[in-house]
Each structure stands twice: as C-alpha cells, then as structure tokens.
GULUM-484621 format. One line per field, with one value per residue (C-alpha): residue in three letters; y, z, x. Coordinates in pm, 1 decimal. Layout:
GULUM-484621
code = ALA;...;
north = Y;...;
up = Z;...;
east = X;...;
END
This chain:
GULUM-484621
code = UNK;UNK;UNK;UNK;UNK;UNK;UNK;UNK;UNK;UNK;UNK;UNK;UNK;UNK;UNK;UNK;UNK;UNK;UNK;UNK;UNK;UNK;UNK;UNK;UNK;UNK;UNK;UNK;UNK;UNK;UNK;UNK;UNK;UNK;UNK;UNK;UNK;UNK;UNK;UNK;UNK;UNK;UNK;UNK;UNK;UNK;UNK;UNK;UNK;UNK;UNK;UNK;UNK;UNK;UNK;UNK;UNK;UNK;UNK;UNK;UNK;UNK;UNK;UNK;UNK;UNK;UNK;UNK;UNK;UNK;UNK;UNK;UNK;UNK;UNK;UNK;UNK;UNK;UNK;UNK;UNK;UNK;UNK;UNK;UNK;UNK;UNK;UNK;UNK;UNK;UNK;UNK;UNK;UNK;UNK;UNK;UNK;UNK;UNK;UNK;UNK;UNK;UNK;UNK;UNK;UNK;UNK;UNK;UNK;UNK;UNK;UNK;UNK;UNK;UNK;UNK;UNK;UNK;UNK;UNK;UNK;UNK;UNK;UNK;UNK;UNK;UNK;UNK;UNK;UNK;UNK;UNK;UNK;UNK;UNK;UNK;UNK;UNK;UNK;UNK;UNK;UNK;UNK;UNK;UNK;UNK;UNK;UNK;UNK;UNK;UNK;UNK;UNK;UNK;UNK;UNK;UNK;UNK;UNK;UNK;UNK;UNK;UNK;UNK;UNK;UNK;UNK;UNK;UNK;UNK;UNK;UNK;UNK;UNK;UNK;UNK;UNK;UNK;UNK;UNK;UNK;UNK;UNK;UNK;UNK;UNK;UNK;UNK;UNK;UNK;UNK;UNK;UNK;UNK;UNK;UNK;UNK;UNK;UNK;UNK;UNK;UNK;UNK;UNK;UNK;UNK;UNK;UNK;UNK;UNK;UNK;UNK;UNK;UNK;UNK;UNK;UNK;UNK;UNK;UNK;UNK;UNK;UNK;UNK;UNK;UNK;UNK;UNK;UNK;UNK;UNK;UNK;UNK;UNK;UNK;UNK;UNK;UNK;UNK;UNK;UNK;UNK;UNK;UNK;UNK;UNK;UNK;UNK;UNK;UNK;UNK;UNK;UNK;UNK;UNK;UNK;UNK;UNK;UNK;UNK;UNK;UNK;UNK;UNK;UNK;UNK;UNK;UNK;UNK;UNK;UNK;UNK;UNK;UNK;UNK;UNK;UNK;UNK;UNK;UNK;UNK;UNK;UNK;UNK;UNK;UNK;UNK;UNK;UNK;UNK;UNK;UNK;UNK;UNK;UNK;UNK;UNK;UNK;UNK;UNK;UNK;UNK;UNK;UNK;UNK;UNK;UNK;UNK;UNK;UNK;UNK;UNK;UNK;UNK;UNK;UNK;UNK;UNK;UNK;UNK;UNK;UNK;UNK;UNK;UNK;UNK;UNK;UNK;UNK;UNK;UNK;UNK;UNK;UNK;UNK;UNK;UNK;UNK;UNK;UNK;UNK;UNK;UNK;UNK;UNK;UNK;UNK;UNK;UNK;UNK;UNK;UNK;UNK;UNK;UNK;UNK;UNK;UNK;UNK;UNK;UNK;UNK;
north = -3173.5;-2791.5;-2957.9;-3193.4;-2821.0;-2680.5;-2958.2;-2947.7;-2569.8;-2525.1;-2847.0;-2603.6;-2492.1;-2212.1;-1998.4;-2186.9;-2506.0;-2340.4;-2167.5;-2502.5;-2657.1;-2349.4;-2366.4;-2723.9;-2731.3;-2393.3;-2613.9;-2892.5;-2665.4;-2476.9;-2829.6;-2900.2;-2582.0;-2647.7;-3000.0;-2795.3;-3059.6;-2987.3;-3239.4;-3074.3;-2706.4;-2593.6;-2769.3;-2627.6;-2289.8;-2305.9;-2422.5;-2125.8;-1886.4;-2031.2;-1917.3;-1615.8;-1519.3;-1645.8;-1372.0;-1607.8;-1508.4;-1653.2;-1415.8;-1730.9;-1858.7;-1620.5;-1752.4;-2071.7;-1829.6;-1762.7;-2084.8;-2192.5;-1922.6;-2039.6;-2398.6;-2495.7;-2643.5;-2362.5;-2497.7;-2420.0;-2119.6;-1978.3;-2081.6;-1903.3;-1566.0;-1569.2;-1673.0;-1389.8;-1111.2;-1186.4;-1298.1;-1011.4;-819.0;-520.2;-702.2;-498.8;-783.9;-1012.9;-741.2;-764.4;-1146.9;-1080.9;-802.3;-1037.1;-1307.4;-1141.8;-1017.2;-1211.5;-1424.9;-1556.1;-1600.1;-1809.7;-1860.9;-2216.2;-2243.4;-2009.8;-2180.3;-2189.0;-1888.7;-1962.7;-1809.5;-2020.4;-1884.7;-2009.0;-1872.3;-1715.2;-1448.1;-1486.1;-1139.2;-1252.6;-1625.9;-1811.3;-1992.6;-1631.1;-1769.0;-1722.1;-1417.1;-1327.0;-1399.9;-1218.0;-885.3;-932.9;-988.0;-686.5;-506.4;-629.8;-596.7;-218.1;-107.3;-314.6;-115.3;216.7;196.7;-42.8;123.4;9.1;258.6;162.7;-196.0;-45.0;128.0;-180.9;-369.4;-77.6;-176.6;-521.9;-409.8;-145.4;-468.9;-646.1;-312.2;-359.0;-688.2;-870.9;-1107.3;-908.3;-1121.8;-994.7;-616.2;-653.5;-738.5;-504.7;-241.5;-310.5;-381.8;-17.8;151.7;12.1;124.7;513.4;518.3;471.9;669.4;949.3;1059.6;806.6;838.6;1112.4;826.6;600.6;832.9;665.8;312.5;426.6;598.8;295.0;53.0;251.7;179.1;-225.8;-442.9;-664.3;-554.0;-673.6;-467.5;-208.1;-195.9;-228.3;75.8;338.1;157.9;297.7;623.6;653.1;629.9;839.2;1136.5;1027.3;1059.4;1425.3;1538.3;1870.9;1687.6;1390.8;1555.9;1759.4;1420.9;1255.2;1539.4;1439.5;1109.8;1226.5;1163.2;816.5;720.6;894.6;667.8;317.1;376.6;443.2;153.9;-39.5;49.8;-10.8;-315.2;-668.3;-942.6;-1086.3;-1336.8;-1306.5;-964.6;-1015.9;-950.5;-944.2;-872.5;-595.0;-521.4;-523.0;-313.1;-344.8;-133.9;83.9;188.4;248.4;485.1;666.8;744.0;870.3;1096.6;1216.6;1311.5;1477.8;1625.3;1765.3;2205.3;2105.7;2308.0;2140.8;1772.5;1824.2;1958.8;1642.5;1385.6;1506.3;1363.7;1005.1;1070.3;1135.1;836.5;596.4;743.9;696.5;321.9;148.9;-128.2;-51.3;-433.7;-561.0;-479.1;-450.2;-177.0;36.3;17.1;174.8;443.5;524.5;605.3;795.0;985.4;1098.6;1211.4;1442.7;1565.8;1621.2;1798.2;2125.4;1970.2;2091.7;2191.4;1939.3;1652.4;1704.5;1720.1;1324.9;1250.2;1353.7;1202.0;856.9;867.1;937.4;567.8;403.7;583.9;366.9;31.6;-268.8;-304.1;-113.0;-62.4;106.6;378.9;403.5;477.3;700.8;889.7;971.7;1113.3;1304.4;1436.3;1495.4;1734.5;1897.7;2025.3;2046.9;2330.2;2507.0;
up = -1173.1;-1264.9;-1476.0;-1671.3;-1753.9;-1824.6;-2071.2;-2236.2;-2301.6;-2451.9;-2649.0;-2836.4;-3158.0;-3194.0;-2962.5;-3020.8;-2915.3;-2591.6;-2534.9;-2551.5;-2286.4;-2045.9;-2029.4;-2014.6;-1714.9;-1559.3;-1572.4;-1394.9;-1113.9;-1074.6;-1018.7;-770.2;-577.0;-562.4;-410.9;-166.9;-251.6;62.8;-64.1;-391.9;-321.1;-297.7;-642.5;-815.2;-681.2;-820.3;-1206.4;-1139.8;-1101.8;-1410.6;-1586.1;-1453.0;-1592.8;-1926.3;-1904.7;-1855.0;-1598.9;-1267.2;-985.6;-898.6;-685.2;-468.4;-222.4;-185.8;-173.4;198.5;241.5;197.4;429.2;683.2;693.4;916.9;685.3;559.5;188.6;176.2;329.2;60.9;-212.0;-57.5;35.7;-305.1;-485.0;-315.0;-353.0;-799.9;-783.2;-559.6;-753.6;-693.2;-431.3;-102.9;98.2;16.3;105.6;438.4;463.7;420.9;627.1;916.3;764.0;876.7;1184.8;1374.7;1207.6;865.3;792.7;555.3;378.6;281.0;201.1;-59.8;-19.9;388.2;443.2;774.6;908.3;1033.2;1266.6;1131.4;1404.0;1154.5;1311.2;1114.7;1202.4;1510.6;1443.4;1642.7;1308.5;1219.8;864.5;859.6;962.0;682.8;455.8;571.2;596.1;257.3;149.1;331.3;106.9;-185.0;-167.5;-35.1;-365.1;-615.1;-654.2;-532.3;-554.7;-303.5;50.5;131.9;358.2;596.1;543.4;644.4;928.0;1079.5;1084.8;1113.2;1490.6;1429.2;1151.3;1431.6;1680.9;1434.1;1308.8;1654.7;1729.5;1750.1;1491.6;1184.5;969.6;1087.0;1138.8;731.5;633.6;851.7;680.7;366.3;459.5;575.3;243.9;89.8;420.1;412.0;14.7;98.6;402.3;445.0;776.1;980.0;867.8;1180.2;1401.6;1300.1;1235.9;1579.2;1463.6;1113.7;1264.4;1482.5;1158.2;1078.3;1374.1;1327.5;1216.0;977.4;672.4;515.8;841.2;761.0;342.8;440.7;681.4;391.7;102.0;309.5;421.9;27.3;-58.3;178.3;19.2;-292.5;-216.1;-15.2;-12.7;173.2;474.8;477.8;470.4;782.8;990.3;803.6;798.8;1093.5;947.0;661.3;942.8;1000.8;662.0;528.5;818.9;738.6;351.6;468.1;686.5;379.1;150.0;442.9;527.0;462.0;232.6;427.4;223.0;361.3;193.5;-123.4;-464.6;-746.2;-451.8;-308.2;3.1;-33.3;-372.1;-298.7;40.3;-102.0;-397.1;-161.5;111.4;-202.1;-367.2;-9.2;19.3;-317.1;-206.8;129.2;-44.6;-303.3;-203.5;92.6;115.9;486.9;419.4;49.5;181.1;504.8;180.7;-51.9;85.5;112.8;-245.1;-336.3;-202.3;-344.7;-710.4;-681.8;-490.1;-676.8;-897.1;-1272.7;-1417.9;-1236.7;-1305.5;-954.4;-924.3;-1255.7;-1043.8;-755.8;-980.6;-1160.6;-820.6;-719.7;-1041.8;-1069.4;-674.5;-696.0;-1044.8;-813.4;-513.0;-438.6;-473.8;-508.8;-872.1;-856.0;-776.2;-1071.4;-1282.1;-1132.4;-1245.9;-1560.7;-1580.8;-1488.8;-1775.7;-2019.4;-1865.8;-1924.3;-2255.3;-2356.8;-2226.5;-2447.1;-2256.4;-2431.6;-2152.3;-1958.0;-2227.0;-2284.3;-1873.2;-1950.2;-2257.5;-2078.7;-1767.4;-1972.9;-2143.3;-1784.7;-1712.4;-2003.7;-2017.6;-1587.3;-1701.8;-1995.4;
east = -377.5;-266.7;20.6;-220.3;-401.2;-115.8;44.8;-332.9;-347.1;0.6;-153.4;-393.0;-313.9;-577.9;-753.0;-1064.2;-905.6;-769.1;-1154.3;-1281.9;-993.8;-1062.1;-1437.2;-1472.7;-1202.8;-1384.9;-1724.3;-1549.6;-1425.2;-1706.2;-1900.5;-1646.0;-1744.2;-2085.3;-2010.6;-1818.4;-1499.3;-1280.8;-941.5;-945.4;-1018.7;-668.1;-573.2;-906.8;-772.7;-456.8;-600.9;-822.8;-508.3;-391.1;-764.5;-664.4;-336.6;-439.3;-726.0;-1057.1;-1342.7;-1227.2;-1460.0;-1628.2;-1390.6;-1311.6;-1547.0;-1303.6;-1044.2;-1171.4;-1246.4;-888.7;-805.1;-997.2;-822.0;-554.9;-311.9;-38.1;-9.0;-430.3;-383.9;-105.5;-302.1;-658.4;-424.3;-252.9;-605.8;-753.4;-479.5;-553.5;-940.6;-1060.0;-1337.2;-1530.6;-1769.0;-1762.4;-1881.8;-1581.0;-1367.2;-1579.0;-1517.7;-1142.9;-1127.4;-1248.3;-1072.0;-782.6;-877.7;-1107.3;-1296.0;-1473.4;-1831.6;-1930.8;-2297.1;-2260.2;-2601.4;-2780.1;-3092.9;-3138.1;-2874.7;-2696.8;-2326.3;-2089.5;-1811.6;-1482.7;-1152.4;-896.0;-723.9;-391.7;-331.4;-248.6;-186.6;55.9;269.4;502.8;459.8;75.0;103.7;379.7;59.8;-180.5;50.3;143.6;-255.3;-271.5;-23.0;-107.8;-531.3;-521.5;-348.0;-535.2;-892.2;-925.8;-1299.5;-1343.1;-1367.2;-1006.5;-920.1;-1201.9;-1014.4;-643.0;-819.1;-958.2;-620.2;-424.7;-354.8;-264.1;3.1;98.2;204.1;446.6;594.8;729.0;830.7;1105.4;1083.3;1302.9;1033.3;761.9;888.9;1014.9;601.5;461.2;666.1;563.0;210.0;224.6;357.3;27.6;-203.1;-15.6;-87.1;-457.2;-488.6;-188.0;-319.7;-210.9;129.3;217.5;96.4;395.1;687.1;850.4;812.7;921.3;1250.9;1305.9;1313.7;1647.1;1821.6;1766.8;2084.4;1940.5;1965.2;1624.8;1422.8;1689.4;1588.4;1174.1;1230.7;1443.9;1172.2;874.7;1029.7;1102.1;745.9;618.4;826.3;740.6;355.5;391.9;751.3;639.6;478.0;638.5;970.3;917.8;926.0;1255.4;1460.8;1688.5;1753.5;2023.6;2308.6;2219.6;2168.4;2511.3;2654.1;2498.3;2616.2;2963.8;2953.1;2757.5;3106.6;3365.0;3246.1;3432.7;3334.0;2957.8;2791.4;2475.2;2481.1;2710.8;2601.0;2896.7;3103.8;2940.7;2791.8;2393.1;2327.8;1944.6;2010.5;2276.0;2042.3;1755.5;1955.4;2048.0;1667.2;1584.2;1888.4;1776.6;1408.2;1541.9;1897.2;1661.4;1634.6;1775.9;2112.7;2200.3;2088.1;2289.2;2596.3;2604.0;2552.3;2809.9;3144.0;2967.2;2806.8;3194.2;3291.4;3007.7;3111.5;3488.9;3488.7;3204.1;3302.6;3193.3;3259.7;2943.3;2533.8;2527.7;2775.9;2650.7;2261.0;2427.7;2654.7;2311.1;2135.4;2438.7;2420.8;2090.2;2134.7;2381.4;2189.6;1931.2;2046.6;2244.1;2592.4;2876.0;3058.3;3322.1;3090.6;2880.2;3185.2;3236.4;2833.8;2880.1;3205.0;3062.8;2774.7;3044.2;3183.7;2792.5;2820.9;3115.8;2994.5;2870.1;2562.4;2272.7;2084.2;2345.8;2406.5;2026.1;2045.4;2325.9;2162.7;1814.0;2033.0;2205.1;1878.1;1725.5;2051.8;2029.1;1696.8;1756.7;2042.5;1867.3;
END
C-alpha cells in the first residue's frame, strides 16, 4: 500500500537507505506494468506520485496514467488525470493520447511486440458524470501551462470547442472549470481570446459567487498578459464590478460566503486587482472606482487576516490609479496602521508598498 511506502521511506536514515527503498519499490511497479495488473494500477500510480515528489524518475508510468483514464470507475480516473497532470514528459505522442483521451477517444499499444490499437470510448469532455468532466477541464488547465515546448496550443485548439460548451452551461460547476481551463488555453494561444469576450462578460453577470470569482480571475489574467488589447474589450465592465463590491460590503452575514466575518475576501480581493489593471491611466474608469475604493478602505475590518488581504489590494489600487489626493492620503494612512501591527508579515507588506510609492513619486 502507498502508506506501507510511505512509513518505509521516512524509515530511512540516509539517502542511501531511501535510494535503495525507492528503486526496489520502482522495480516492483514497473513489473506490475508489464503484467498489465488492472486491480492494482491505480495504487501503483499513486506510490509512483509519491517517487515523484520525492524527485525519483517516474516517466514510465505515464502510459497507465491513460490507462486509468480510460476506466470507468471515478477513483481510477482521479488518480490517471492527477498522475498525468505531474508525470507528463516531453513525449508528443502522449500528449496525442491525452489529447484524444479527452476528447474522443484513447488508443492504446498494449503490445510492443505485435503493435495493435485498441479503441477505448473516453470522451470525458463530454462525459455524462459532471464530476468527470470537472477532471478533465482541470487536466486541461493544468497540462497546457506545464511545458511550453510541447505543441500545446495545437492541444487547446482541439478542445477549445468543448471548453467553449461548459463555459456556457448551466451547471455553476462546470461554468467555474471551464473558466479556469480557459486562463491556461488564452496563455497559450491569445488569439482566441476576441472569440470569447461574450461568454467572458456573461460570467460577471452570474450569482454564484465561485462562477462570479472564475469570471474577474480570468478577466485579471488576460490584462495581465496584454493590458493594451485585452483592455479594449473589458473596459465597460468597471460599472458592474464597482456595483458587485458595494453589494459584496452591504451585504448581511451569509455563511456560505463568510470568512472572519466578512463577505467573500477571495472575490473582494479579485474585483479589486482587476479594477487596478483597468483604473490604471484610465482617468474615467479611476474616477467611477474611487468612491467604492473610499468605502472598501474606511469599512474593512483591520483585526482579521482576511480584512488586512483586502486593505492591501485596496492599497496598492488606489497607488496605482489616477485617484484622487485625499484618497491617497487614506492609503498611506492605512500602511502606517500595517506598520504598527504585531504581525511581521503585514508590516513587511506595508514596508515594500511603501518602497513601491516612493520610488512611484521620485
């Protein structure tokens, strides 16, 4: 079992010893493999993600990475998707496999000696279980950023359609992967970003808060890759965004939302980086954000981590944009506060603002 592995290699009191543990347990999966061992494949997986993280050769499994993927069972799957999303090497043809993995289908050479394909249906693209397709959009995300030296954007192109159909579903789950399948996708291929500024802007106008947070995260990187192009399609959204962070610290006490007693921090902190990219020489957008900036500053409790994230973002936003006199005066007025707290961190945070302003006004 992976604990038994586990127990044995924090068992080793020199590196030698643990070499030994790790090569003698690689040999034993690796003889598993060849015996093509379907009821242990997802456990000799797993002890092979452990190899992994401790910095041994592990490439040789990524084969029974797809394999897993192919199976019916969910728990097989997860392992094969999160097996493949740390094993995957610079191999173009397993990129291939996945690619079809995901989308229509797998092939796999089972037999080196009398090569023949076997068609195995796997489109979890497109899979009727919601939660299969969670993994694949999120293998999706996480294999187009890993290795830009792989043909990935051909990859992202391929499923680009697929991603496309759950950006606009109905199922907030599905709509939250797709959106941050398609920060990954964008990153590798920027010109199919003008393509999906409508389903982008529609993510904003969603009430649940975690399609809501996907939606400003991927709008963020996309001015954070090309603020000049990007820009020009998310300039009319600074209205909408000043209004859901009002609403955000107006709101009531929700629970499903509540961190140290305020309303969503992760969302608040996020609406705030992207009114920073779009406030930024932006004398319109800066002067619609300032009252609401005003208002974040003056209401946000201090006593709480969650609170001094949200005063940080709020900080370096109106440092950033062309606010007004007064409002700066609150900024700096609030690192002063950070520069008096216990926490180191905080006044680190504090000190490198103030640095940032400094050499900003000189």
């Amino acid at each position: 079992k992976l604990r038994d592995l586990i127990r044995n290699v924090r068992a080793c009191k020199t590196a030698a010893e643990e070499r030994a543990v790790i090569a003698k347990e690689s040999a034993l999966i690796r003889t598993a493999f060849k015996d093509n061992d379907k009821q242990y494949r997802h456990r000799n997986v797993a002890k092979l993600l452990f190899i992994h993280m401790l910095g041994y050769p592990s490439h040789f499994g990524q084969m029974e990475c797809l394999k897993l993927i192919a199976a019916n069972n969910f728990s097989e799957k997860r392992i094969g998707y999160l097996g493949l999303m740390l094993l995957l090497t610079d191999q173009e043809e397993v990129l291939t496999l996945v690619t079809n993995s995901l989308k229509k289908y797998v092939l796999l050479c089972l037999h080196m000696s009398k090569p023949h394909a076997i068609a195995l249906p796997c489109s979890d693209l497109n899979h009727v279980n919601p939660f299969v397709v969670g993994l694949s959009l999120t293998a999706v995300g996480n294999i187009a950023s890993v290795r830009r030296s792989l043909p990935f954007p051909d990859m992202a192109r391929d499923l680009i359609t697929d991603i496309d159909k759950h950006l606009k579903s109905d199922n907030h789950f599905l709509r939250k992967k797709a959106a941050l399948a398609c920060i990954r996708v964008f990153r590798q291929v920027p010109e199919l970003v003008e393509d999906f500024v409508e389903p982008i802007l529609d993510l904003l106008r969603s009430k649940n808060h975690a399609v809501l947070l996907t939606g400003v995260q991927l709008i963020v990187d996309l001015l954070t890759i090309d603020r000049d192009v990007h820009g020009a399609y998310f300039k009319g959204i600074v209205p909408a965004l000043v209004r859901e962070l009002r609403n955000l610290l107006s709101n009531n006490y929700t629970p499903e939302y509540d961190v140290s007693g305020i309303v969503d921090p992760f969302l608040q902190v996020n609406i705030l980086s992207c009114l920073r990219l779009l406030g930024r020489d932006n004398e319109d957008a800066s002067e619609a954000m300032n009252d609401v900036l005003a208002q974040v500053a003056t209401n946000t409790e201090t006593s709480k981590n969650a609170g001094n994230a949200i005063l940080y973002e709020c900080v370096s936003t109106i440092m950033s944009i062309q606010s007004e006199s007064g409002l700066k005066v609150l900024a700096i007025n609030i690192l002063g506060r950070f520069l008096l707290n216990r926490d180191n961190n905080i006044r680190y945070v504090a000190l490198n603002t103030l640095s940032k302003v400094r050499n900003t006004l000189h």
